[in-house]
C-alpha positions in Angstrom: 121.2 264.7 206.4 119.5 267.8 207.0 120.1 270.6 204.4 123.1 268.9 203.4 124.5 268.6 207.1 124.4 266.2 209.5 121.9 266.6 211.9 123.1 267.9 215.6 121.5 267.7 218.7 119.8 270.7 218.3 117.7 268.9 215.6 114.1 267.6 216.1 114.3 264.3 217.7 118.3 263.2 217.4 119.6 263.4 221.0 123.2 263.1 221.5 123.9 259.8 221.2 122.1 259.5 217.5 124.2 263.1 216.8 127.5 261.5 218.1 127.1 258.3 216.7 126.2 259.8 213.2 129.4 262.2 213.6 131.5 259.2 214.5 130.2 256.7 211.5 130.6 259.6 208.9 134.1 261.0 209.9 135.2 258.8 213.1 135.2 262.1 214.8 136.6 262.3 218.4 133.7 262.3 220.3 132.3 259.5 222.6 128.7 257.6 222.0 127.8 257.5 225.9 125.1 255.4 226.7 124.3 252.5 229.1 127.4 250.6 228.4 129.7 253.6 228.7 128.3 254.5 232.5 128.6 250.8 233.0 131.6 250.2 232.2 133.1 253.3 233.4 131.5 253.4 236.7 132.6 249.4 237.2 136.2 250.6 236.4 136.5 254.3 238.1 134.3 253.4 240.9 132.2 256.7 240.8 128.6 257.7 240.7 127.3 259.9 238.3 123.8 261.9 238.0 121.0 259.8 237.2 120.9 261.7 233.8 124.5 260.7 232.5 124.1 263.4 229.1 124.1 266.1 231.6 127.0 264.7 234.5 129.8 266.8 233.3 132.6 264.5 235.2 131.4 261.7 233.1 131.1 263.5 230.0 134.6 264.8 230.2 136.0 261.5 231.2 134.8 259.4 228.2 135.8 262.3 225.8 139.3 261.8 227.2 139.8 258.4 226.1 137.9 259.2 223.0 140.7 261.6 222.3 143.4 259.8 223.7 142.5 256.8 220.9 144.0 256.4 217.6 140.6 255.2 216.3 137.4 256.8 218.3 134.6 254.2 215.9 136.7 251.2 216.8 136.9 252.7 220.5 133.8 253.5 220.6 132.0 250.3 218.8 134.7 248.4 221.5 133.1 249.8 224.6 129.3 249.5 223.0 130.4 246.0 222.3 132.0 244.8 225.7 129.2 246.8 227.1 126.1 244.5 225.8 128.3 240.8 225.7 130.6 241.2 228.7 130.0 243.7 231.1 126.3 243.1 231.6 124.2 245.2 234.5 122.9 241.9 236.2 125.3 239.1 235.9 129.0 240.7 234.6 131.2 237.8 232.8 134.0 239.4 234.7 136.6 236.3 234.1 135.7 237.1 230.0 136.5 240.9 230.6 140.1 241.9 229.2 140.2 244.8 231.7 139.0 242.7 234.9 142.0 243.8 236.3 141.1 247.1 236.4 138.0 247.4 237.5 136.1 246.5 240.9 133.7 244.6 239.8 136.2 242.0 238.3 138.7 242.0 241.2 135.3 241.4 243.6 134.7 238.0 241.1 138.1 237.1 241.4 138.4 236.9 245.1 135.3 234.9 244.7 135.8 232.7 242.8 139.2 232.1 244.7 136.9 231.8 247.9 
């Protein structure tokens, strides 16, 4: 804490991913922790591309706040897509037939017709 409030992005050295995650663990605000997995996962599943810098792609931005807010819990929502993120829906080698929303998403439909192949 910083003078008895929780620090922001405006503070020295917390980004926004420390200031969202922070807001999210102390009040399980409605705000989304985007990092790595987040773009991952949404760009596997929406099929878009986003700016190199994903803190600054509005689109992006917007879209993972929406199912932040559309969630009865944002931490477990959050902690969720973090978690899928680093275990399942890896950058190199995705373990699309482990993925609950395969279904959804192109990455998993392009497994399945493989492996079917």
């Amino acid at each position: 804490m910083l003078g008895g409030r929780l620090p922001s992005e405006d503070a020295p050295g917390v980004g926004q991913y420390v200031s969202r995650a922070i807001q999210v663990a102390e009040s399980n605000a409605k705000v989304a922790m985007v990092d790595g997995n987040w773009v991952r996962i949404l760009h596997r599943v929406f099929s878009d591309e986003w700016m190199a810098d994903y803190r600054y792609d509005p689109r992006l931005q917007r879209l993972a706040q929406s199912m932040v807010e559309g969630a009865t819990d944002s931490r477990s929502l959050n902690w969720a897509i973090l978690d899928m993120g680093a275990t399942i829906c890896l950058p190199r080698k995705p373990l699309c037939p482990q993925c609950p929303i395969a279904s959804l998403c192109e990455t998993g439909s392009l497994s399945q017709i493989q492996r079917s192949l």
